[in-house]
C-alpha positions, 0 to 999 in steps of 0.5 A: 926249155931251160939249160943246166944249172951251173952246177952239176950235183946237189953239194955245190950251191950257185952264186944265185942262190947264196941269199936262198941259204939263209932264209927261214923258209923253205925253198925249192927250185924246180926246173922245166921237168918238174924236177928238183934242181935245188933245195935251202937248208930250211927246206932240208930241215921242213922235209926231213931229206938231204939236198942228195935225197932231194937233187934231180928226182920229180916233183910228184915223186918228192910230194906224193899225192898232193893235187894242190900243189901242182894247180897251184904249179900249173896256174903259175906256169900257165900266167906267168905271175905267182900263185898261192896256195894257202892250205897245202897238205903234204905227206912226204916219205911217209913221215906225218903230214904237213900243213903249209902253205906254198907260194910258187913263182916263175923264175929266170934263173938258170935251169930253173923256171919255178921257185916253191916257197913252203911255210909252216901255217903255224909258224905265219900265224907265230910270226904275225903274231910276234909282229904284232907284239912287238908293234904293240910294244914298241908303241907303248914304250914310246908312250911311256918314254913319252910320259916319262919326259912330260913327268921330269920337269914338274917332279924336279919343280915338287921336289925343289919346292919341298925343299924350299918349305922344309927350310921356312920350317921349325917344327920337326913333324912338320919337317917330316912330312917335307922329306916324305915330300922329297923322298918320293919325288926321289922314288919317281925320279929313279922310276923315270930314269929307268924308263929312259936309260934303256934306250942307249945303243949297244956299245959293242965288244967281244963278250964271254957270255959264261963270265956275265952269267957268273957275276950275275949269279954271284950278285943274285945269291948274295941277294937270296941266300935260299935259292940254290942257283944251278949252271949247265953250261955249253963251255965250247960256246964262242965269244961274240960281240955285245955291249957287256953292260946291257946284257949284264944288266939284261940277264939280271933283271930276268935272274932277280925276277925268277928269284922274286918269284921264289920267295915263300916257296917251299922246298928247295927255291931253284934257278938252273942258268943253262947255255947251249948252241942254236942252229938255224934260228931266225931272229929278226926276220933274218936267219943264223946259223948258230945262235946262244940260248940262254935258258933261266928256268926256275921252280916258282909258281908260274907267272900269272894266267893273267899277264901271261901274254903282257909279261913283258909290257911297261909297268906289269907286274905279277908281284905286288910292289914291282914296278913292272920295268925289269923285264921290260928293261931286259926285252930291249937289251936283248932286241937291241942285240938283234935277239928274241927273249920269250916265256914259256910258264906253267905252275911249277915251272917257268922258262925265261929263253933268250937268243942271241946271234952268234954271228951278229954285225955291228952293220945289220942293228 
């Protein structure tokens, strides 16, 4: 039989269990009665009860009537390994069913002999899904890098033997044709330099996000006069630490890409740039309590059906003449600040969402 926990009621949380706080996943301990010795504020949040409403009541009485938890329950306790059960139905409460899935473990800890471990199955499918995007990304900005460095050396070789020949020249036309020659050896020299700048760490500092947001907006607008740039901005919002120079340049690719998209619009072309607090936000696989999101919500006709999926991919471009570098630029800035950028579009009406760590250290990058 376990002994008691070394705390006595739901408010105090022991040293043991501080990891169990931030984790994205909901988590409950279960003592040797089945009853709730401990919830995480994932858990919270998943089943829509306080850790009072949780602490000390019976599995069965919290869970209701949910046969596949509790083999799941007894096969663990009966082999003394975990036991995952991939489809969970749970009604708790009366609130609308949920779909999970349940790791349970036995553990050594106490008080306590079990851990349930729940997970949304479409937030596994989400997070497999992100995984894989960002593997895919990853592996075409090496390959892009990659190309870009092959492209360097003979660019710089084009462009010094163009400027040899325009030299041994005397005839004017023909001359022209050497500076179209240098000219877009120039042009694809600017293009490979932006492939590779993005690549520099984060110089940290603290950082006033509404100030970048206000110099961002004020180059944009002197770009595209039409477009009315709106702000709602959350001023309670806290500095944080950030390279200034990457988000700047981050948070204006994403602007000036919204504002492209608004040209030939009728109406009134829109750029709303809103700031709020998020809780409880897992970025990077780990979990923040308070988070900034930026939204750059704009009334364009919508990113294409066709690159929905890849707006973020090197060299794609729903604008004819992108070089499809912008938001790619944008989407490492934001990742190297240990932040998520993602699209929400329909026509009408698109969402450009950027999460940052509010509470993010230099020692976790």
């Amino acid at each position: 039989m376990s002994g008691p926990l070394p705390f006595s009621t739901a408010d105090e949380t022991p040293p043991f269990c501080s990891g169990l706080e931030l984790l994205a996943t909901a988590v409950v301990l279960l003592a040797g009665d089945l009853g709730i010795r401990y919830a995480n504020p994932a858990a919270e949040n998943l089943f829509e009860l306080s850790k009072r409403q949780l602490f000390g009541h019976p599995a069965k009485s919290v869970f209701g009537d949910a046969p596949a938890l509790f083999q799941a329950i007894d096969k663990a306790l009966a082999s003394g390994a975990s036991y995952t059960e991939q489809e969970l139905e749970l009604g708790i409460g009366g609130k609308a069913r949920l779909h999970l899935s349940c790791t349970v473990s036995t553990v050594d800890v106490p008080g306590a002999i079990l851990l349930l471990e729940f997970r949304h199955i479409d937030q596994q499918l989400k997070i497999a899904r992100e995984e894989r995007l960002l593997e895919q990304q990853q592996a075409n900005r090496d390959l892009i890098r990659s190309l870009a460095h092959e492209i360097k050396n003979p660019l710089g070789g084009i462009r010094g033997a163009a400027q040899l020949l325009e030299r041994e020249l005397d005839r004017r036309p023909l001359r022209e044709y050497t500076q179209v020659i240098i000219g877009e050896a120039d042009r694809l020299q600017a293009l490979v330099d932006r492939l590779l700048t993005p690549h520099r760490m984060p110089k940290y500092q603290r950082v006033n996000i509404h100030e970048i947001l206000a110099r961002v907006g004020t180059v944009v607008q002197a770009e595209f006069p039409r477009v009315a740039i709106l702000s709602d901005f959350d001023i309670s919002l806290p500095e944080f630490e950030g390279d200034p120079e990457q988000l700047t340049q981050a948070i204006f690719n994403v602007v000036r890409n919204a504002a492209q998209a608004l040209e030939g619009v009728l109406g009134v072309p829109q750029i709303r740039l809103t700031t709020r607090v998020a809780r409880g936000v897992t970025l990077a696989k780990r979990r923040y309590r308070l988070a900034l999101a930026l939204l750059v919500e704009d009334n364009g006709p919508g990113v294409p059906e066709s690159i929905r999926d890849r707006i973020f991919f090197p060299l794609v471009s729903g604008r004819e003449g992108g070089s499809g570098l912008g938001l790619t630029i944008a989407q490492t800035f934001v990742t190297q600040h240990n932040g998520a950028i993602e699209c929400e579009s329909v026509p009408g009406h698109t969402v450009f969402t950027i999460l940052l760590p509010l509470e993010f250290s230099r020692g976790s990058a």
